[in-house]
C-alpha positions as CSV (number, residue, x, y, z in Angstrom):
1,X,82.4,91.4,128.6
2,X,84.3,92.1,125.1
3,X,81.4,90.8,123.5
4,X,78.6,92.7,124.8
5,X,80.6,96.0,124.4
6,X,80.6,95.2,120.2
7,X,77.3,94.3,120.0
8,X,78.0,89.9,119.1
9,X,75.3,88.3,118.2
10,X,77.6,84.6,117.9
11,X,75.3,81.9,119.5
12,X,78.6,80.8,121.8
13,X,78.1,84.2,123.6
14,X,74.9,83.8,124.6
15,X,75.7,81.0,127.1
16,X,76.3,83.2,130.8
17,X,79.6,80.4,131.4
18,X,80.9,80.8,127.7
19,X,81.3,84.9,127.5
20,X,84.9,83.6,127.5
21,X,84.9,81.2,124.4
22,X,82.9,84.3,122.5
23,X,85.7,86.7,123.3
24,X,88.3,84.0,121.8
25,X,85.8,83.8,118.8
26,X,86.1,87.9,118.4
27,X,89.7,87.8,118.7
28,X,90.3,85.2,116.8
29,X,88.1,86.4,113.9
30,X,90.3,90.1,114.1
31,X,93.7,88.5,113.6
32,X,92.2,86.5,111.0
33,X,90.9,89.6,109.4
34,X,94.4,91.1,110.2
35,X,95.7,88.2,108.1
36,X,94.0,89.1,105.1
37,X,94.9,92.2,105.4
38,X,98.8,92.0,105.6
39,X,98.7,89.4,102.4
40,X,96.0,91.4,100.5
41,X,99.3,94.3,101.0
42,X,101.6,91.9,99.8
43,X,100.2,91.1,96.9
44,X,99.7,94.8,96.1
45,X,103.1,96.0,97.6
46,X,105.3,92.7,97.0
47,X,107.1,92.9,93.6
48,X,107.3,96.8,94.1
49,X,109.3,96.2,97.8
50,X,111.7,93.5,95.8
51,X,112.2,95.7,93.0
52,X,113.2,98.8,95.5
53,X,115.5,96.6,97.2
54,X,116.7,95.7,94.0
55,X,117.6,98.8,93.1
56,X,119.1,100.1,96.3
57,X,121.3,97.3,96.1
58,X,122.7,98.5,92.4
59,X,122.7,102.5,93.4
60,X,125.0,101.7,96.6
61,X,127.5,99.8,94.3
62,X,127.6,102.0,91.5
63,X,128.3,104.8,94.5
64,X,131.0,102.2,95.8
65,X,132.1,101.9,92.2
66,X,132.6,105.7,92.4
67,X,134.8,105.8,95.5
68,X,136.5,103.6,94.0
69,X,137.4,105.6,91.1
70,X,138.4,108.3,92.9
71,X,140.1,106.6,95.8
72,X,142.3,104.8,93.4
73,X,143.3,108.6,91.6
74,X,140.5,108.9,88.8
75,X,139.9,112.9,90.0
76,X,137.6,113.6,87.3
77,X,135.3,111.1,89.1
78,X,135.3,113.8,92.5
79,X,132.4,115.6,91.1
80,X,130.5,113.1,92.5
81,X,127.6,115.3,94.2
82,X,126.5,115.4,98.1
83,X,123.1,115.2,96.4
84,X,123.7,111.3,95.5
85,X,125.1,110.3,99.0
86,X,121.9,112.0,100.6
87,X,120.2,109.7,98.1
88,X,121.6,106.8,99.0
89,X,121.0,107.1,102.6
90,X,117.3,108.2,101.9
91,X,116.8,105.1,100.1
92,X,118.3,102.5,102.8
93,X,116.4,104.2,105.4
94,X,113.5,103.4,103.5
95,X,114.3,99.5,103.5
96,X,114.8,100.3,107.2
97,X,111.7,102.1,108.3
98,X,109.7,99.6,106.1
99,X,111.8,96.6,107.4
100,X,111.1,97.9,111.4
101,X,107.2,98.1,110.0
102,X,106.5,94.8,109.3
103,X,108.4,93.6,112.5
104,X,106.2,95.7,115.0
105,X,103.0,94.4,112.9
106,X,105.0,90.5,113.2
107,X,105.7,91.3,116.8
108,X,102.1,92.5,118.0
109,X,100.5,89.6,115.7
110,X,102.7,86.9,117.6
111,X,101.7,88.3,121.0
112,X,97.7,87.6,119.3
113,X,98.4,84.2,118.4
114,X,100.8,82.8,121.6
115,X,97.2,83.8,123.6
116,X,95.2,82.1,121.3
117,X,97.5,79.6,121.5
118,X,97.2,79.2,125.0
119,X,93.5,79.0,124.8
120,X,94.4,76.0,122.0
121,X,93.2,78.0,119.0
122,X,95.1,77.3,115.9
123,X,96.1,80.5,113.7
124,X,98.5,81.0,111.6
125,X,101.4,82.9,111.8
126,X,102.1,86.4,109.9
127,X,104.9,86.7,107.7
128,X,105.8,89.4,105.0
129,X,107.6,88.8,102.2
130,X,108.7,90.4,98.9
131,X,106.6,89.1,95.7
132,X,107.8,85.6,97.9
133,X,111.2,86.3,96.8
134,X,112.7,87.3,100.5
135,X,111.2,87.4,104.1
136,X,111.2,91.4,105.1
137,X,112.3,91.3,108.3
138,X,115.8,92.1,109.9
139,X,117.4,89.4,108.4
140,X,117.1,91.5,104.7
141,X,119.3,94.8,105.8
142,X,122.1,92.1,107.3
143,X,121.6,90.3,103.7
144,X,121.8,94.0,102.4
145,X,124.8,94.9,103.6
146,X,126.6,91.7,103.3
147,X,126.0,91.5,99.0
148,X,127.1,95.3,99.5
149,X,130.4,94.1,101.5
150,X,130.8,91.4,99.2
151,X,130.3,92.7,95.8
152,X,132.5,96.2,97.1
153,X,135.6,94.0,97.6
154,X,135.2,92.0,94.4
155,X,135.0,95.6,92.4
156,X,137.7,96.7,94.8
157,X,140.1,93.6,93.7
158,X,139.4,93.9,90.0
159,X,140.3,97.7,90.0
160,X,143.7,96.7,91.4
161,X,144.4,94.2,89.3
């Protein structure tokens, strides 16, 4: 049925008992082209997605480093501007919204490939990643925070010292 609607010409659909193999073949041949299309992205997108991560990572602590300052009674350091926390939190919901991106597209692609699975298709799965330096996925904002956390208390413990 799915193949007469698109016009398939594959010479498995034109057995009457194998309209069901030739709607495999279709849907197999769009999450492969699906595939492509989430790497050909990472390779384009990669690097700049570690490097913003990157760089989130350093503005949050300097602003930590900053709180610090003026929590521990530096007040020249309470000019710090309303402007740079609104920053801040723009930038981490960017890691977020692209973060919740790639797990709807890995969600909807695993939903393709446990039916072709069913139907004993081999396909492999989709993953992003970052230039292949980190998975994007969930997993990256609890890493996030966590080096945050981490490197906070260790600027926290020098300061007192």
């Amino acid at each position: 049925m799915l193949c007469r609607a698109v016009g398939c010409t594959n010479a498995v659909c034109s057995f009457r008992g194998s309209q069901v193999l030739g709607d495999l073949w279709f849907v197999r041949s769009q999450y492969i082209a699906l595939l492509r299309a989430a790497r050909l992205l990472q390779d384009h997108f990669g690097l700049v997605i570690a490097c913003d991560v990157a760089s989130i990572i350093f503005l949050v602590l300097y602003k930590v480093d900053a709180f610090l300052r003026v929590a521990m009674g530096n007040q020249q350091e309470l000019l710090t501007s309303v402007s740079g926390q609104v920053f801040v939190i723009h930038s981490l919901l960017r890691i977020v919204v692209a973060v919740e991106s790639c797990r709807a597209a890995v969600g909807r692609a695993e939903e393709i490939r446990s039916l072709l699975t069913e139907w004993s298709e081999e396909v492999p799965p989709l993953r992003f990643s970052a230039a292949g330096f980190f998975s994007v996925d969930r997993s990256l904002i609890v890493s996030m925070i966590s080096v945050i956390i981490t490197y906070g208390t260790v600027m926290y413990q020098l300061r007192s010292a």
